[in-house]
C-alpha positions in Angstrom: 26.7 -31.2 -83.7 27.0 -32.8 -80.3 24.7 -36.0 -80.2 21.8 -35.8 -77.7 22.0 -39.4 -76.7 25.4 -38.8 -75.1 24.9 -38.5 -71.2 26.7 -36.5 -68.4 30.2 -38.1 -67.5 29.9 -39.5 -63.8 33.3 -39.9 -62.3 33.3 -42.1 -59.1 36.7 -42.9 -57.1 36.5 -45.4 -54.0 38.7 -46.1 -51.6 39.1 -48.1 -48.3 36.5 -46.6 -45.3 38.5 -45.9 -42.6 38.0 -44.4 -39.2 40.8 -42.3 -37.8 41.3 -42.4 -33.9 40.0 -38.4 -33.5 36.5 -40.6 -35.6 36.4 -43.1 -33.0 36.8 -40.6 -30.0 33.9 -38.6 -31.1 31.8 -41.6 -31.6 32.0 -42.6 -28.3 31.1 -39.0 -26.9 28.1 -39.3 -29.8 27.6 -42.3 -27.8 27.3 -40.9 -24.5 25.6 -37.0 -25.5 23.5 -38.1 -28.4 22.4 -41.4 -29.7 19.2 -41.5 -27.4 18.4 -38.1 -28.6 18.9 -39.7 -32.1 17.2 -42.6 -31.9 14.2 -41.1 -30.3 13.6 -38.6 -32.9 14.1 -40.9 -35.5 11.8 -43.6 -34.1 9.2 -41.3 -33.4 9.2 -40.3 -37.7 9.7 -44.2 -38.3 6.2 -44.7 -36.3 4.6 -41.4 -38.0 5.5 -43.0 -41.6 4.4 -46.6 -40.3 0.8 -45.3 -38.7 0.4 -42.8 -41.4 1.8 -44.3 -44.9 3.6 -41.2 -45.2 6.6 -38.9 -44.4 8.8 -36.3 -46.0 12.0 -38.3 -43.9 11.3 -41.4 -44.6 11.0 -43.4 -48.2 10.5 -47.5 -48.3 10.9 -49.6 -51.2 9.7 -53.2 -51.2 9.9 -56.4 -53.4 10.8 -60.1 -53.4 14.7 -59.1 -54.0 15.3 -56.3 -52.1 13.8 -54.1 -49.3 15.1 -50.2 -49.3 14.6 -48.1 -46.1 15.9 -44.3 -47.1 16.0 -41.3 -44.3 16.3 -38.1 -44.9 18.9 -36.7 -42.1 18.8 -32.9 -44.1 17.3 -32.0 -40.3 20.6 -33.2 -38.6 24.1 -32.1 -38.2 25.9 -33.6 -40.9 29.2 -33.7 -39.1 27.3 -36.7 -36.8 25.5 -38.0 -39.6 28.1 -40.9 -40.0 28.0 -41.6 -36.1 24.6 -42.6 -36.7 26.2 -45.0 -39.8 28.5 -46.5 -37.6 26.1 -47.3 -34.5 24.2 -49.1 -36.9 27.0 -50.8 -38.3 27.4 -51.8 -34.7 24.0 -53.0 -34.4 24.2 -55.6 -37.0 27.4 -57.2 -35.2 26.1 -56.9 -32.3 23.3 -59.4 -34.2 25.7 -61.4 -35.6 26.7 -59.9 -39.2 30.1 -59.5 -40.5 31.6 -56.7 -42.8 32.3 -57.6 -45.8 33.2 -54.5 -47.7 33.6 -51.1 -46.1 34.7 -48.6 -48.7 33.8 -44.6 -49.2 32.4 -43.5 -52.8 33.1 -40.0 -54.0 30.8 -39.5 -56.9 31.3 -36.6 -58.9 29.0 -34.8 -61.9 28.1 -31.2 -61.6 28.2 -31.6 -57.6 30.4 -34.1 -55.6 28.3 -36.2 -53.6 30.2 -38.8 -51.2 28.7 -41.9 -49.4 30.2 -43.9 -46.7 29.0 -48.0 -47.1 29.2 -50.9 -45.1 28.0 -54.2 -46.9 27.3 -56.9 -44.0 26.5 -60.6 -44.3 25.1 -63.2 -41.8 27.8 -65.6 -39.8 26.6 -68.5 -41.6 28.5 -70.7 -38.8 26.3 -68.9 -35.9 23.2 -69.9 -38.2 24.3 -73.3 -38.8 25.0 -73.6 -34.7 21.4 -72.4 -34.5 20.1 -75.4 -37.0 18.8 -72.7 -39.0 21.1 -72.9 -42.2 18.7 -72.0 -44.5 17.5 -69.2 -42.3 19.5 -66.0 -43.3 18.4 -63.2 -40.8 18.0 -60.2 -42.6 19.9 -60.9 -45.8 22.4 -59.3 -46.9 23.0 -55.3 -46.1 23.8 -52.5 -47.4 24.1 -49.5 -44.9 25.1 -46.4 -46.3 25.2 -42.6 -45.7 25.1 -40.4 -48.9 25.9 -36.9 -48.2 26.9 -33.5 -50.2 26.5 -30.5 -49.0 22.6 -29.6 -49.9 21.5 -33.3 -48.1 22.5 -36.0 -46.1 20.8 -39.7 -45.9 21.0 -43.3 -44.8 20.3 -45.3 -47.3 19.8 -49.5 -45.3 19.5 -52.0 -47.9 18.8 -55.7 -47.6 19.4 -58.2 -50.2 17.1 -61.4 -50.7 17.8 -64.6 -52.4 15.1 -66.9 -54.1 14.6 -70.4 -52.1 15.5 -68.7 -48.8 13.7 -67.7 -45.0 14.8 -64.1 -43.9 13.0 -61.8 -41.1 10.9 -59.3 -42.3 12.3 -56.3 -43.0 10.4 -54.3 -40.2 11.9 -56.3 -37.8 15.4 -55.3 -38.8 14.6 -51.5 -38.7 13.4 -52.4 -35.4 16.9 -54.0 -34.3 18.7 -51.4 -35.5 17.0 -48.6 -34.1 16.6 -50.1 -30.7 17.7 -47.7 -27.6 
């Protein structure tokens, strides 16, 4: 008799995140034919869930260790879904955050499910240049697209430590989905 405690076997196989030239190419005509298109549509279901407390794109999670923004892109083409993931990326160096980890996650049960993940962390020297050291922007981020092939999502995560001054999470949503 099998025992009932036992769980499902998860396999999950990572490897290095990289972006091939034809990647890059299409990101920059993403760039050019679609990010305002994007972003507007995007910001105009952040300000719905914001003024209304409620959305069926949009999920926040908040407490005093970590702050979880998660949007439903089931709407959108996947096959631009991680040009979105990389002009965010963008954003954040663009605000002074390097990569620390860039890696893609194949996660496989009954279904494969695949994310793409940058973690970013402040440039501790740019703070310190500010006389802000133990000011540390946005924290630490995790900015991820999850994808099979029933959804598709970006995942943004930042990371608090006890003891130190961060912006407020609104505030980075607002950086990185700036025109």
């Amino acid at each position: 008799m099998a025992n009932k405690y036992l769980t499902k076997l998860i396999i999950m196989r990572t490897k290095l995140l990289e972006r091939s030239d034809s990647f890059l190419t299409l990101y920059q005509q993403w760039l050019i034919l679609s990010k305002i298109n994007t972003l507007e549509y995007l910001n105009t279901k952040l300000s719905d869930f914001y003024i209304n407390d409620k959305s069926n794109l949009i999920e926040v999670f908040k407490s005093e260790t970590q702050n979880v923004l998660k949007i439903n892109l089931s709407d959108f083409d996947n096959s631009n879904n991680d040009f979105l993931l990389e002009f965010l990326k963008e954003k954040m160096i663009e605000s002074k955050y390097f990569i620390s980890l860039k890696d893609e996650r194949i996660i496989e049960n009954s279904e494969q499910m695949m994310a793409h993940r940058y973690y970013l962390k402040p440039e501790i020297e740019y703070l310190e240049s500010l006389k802000i050291n133990a000011f540390l922007k946005f924290g630490n981020l995790f900015l991820e697209h999850h994808f099979d092939v029933d959804q598709s999502y970006i995942l943004i995560t930042a990371n608090y430590y006890s003891q130190k001054k961060y912006d407020s999470f609104d505030k980075l949503i607002e950086v990185l989905f700036k025109n």
